[in-house]
N, C-alpha and C positions, 0 to 999 in steps of 0.2 A: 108477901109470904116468903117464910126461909125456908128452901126443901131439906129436910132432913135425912130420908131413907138410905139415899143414895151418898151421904156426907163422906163416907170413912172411903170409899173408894173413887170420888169423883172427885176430889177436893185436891188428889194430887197431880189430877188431869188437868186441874186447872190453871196450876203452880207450873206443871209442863208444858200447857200451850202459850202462857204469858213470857214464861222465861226464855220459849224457843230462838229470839232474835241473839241471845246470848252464846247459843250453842252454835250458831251457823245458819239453822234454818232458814231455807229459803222459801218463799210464798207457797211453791207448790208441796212441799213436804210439809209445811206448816196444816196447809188444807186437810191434806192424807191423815196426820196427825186427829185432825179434829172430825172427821168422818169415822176413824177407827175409835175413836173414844166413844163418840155418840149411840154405836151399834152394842155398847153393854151396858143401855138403859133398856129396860124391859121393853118388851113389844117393839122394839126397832130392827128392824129384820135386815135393813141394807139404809145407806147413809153417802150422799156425795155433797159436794160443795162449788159454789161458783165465784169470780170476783166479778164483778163488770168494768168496761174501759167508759171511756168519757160517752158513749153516744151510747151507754145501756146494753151491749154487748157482752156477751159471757167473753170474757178473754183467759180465763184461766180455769179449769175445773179438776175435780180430784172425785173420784169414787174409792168404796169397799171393794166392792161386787162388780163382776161384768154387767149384771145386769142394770146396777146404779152408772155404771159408766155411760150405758148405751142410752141413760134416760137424761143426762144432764146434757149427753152429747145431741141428743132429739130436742130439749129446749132451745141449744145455740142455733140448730137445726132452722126449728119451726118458727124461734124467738117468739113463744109463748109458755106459759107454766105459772104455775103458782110460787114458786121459787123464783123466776126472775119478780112475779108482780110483788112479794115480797121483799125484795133488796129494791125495789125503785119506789116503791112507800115507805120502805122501814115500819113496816107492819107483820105481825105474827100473822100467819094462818094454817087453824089448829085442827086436826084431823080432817082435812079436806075429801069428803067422798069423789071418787073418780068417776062412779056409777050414778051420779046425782045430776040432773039434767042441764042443771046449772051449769057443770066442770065441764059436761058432754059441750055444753051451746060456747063457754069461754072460751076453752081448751082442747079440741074439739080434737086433735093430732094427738099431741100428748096424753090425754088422759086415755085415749085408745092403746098408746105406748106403755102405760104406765099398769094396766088391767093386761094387755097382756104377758108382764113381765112379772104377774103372779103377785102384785098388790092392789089391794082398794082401796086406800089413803095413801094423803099426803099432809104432813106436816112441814111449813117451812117459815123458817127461822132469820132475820134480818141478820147480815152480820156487817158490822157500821159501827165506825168511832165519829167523834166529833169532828175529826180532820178531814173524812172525805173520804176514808176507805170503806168501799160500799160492796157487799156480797151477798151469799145466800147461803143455810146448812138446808140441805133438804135430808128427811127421812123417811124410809118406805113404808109401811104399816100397813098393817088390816084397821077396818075401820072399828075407832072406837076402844084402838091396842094401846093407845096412849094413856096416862093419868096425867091430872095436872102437876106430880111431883115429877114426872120424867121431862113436862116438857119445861116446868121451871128449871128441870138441871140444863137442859139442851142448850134453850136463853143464856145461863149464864156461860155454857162451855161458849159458844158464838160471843157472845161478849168476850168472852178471853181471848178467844183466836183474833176477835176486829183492835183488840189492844194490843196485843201482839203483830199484828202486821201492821198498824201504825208505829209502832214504835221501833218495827224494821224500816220503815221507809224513813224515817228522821233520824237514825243510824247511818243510814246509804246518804243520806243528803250531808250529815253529819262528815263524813270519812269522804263523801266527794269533794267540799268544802274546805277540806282538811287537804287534802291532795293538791287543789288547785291553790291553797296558800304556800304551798312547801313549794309547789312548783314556782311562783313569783317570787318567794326570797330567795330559792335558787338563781335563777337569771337574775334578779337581782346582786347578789353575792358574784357574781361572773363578772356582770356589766361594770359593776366598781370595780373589782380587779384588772378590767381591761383596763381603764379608767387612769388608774393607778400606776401600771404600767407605760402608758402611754406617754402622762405626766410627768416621767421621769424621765423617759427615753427622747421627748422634746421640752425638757422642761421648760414645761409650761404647768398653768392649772388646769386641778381637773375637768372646770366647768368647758374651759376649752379643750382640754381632751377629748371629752363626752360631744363637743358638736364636731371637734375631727371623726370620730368615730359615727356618728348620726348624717354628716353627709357623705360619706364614704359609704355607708348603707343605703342612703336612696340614692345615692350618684350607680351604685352597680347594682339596684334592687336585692338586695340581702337583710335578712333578717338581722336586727341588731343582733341577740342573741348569738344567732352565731360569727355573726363580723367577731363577738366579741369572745367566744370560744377558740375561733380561729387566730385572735392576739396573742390571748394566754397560751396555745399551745406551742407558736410561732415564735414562743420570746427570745430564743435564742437567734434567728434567723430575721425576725422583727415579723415578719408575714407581708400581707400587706403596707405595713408603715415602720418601713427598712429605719434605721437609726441613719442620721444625718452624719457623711462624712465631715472629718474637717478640712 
């Protein structure tokens, strides 16, 4: 089903939570983001969100409300909720009564947290890309405040936020990757110029250069790199490997 109702104004919420890796955002603003969106679908009264770490833990969470703060902060808490059992199934669960004996007997801390914090549902939403980033949207409700158009828009805003922090983290991996190549043709770039210099300074070649300079760095435990920093800056002086009088 395509939800319609809510098209003209959620549609560019959704353009905004995907493009967020573009602007800077970072995971916890991105969360904040998708919490404030979700609380202008009808019947959503308060809205937070969680990511989990490798062992199923809330490691990161974002609320509306103090009061959503205080409930996502009582799942890391208790480590129970309908919200974490949602992101560790990747399963919807759609107006969850809190007063229902079932939530009472599951949830048993929580859902006392959650009735007293002036709601009687819960709705929570998987937020998960195919890579591995795994979370939760929770929202606060009275039971039965839901329709099926709000929570089809909900699914999708959570879909857009789990492709968006996917796609921040293959960014960050992207631009570390990037960093750590720039860094090796750098020292690269040095280490032949030492190289280079050496070679002419005893002309000799370079490959003998490169092992004058290679035992001279394990003969005094120094990083090649800088043995090789410290040529280049030393050329006039020679540094370490003085020019051969005659």
């Amino acid at each position: 089903m395509s939800p319609t109702g809510h098209e003209h104004s959620a549609a560019p919420a959704l353009l905004a939570l995907v493009d967020a890796p573009l602007r800077g955002d970072d995971d916890e603003r991105l969360l904040s983001r998708l919490a404030r969106t979700v609380t202008g679908l009808s019947g959503v009264e308060a809205a937070g969100c969680n990511l989990l770490d490798t062992d199923g833990r809330p490691a990161l969470t974002a609320a509306t409300h103090d009061s959503a703060d205080q409930l996502e902060r009582a799942q890391s808490e208790f480590l129970e909720g309908p919200c974490l059992d949602s992101a560790r199934t990747n399963k919807a669960l759609v107006n969850v009564s809190m007063t229902h004996p079932h939530s009472r007997c599951r949830w048993p801390r929580y859902s006392q947290r959650v009735l007293q914090a002036g709601f009687t549902a819960v709705t929570a939403l998987p937020i998960r890309h195919e890579v591995g980033v795994t979370g939760s949207l929770s929202l606060y409700h009275q039971r039965e405040a839901l329709c099926e158009e709000d929570v089809a828009w909900g699914r999708l805003l959570a879909s857009a936020a789990a492709i968006s922090l996917a796609h921040r983290n293959t960014l960050l991996r992207a631009q570390t990757r990037e960093r750590q190549l720039q860094a090796a043709l750098d020292s690269r770039v040095l280490i032949e110029q030492a190289k280079g210099l050496l070679a002419e300074r005893f002309d000799c070649t370079v490959d003998d250069a490169f092992d004058l300079l290679r035992h001279h760095a394990r003969t005094h435990q120094l990083k090649l790199l800088n043995l090789a920093r410290q040529v280049i800056d030393d050329r006039a002086t020679g540094g370490p490997f003085a020019r051969k009088r005659d």
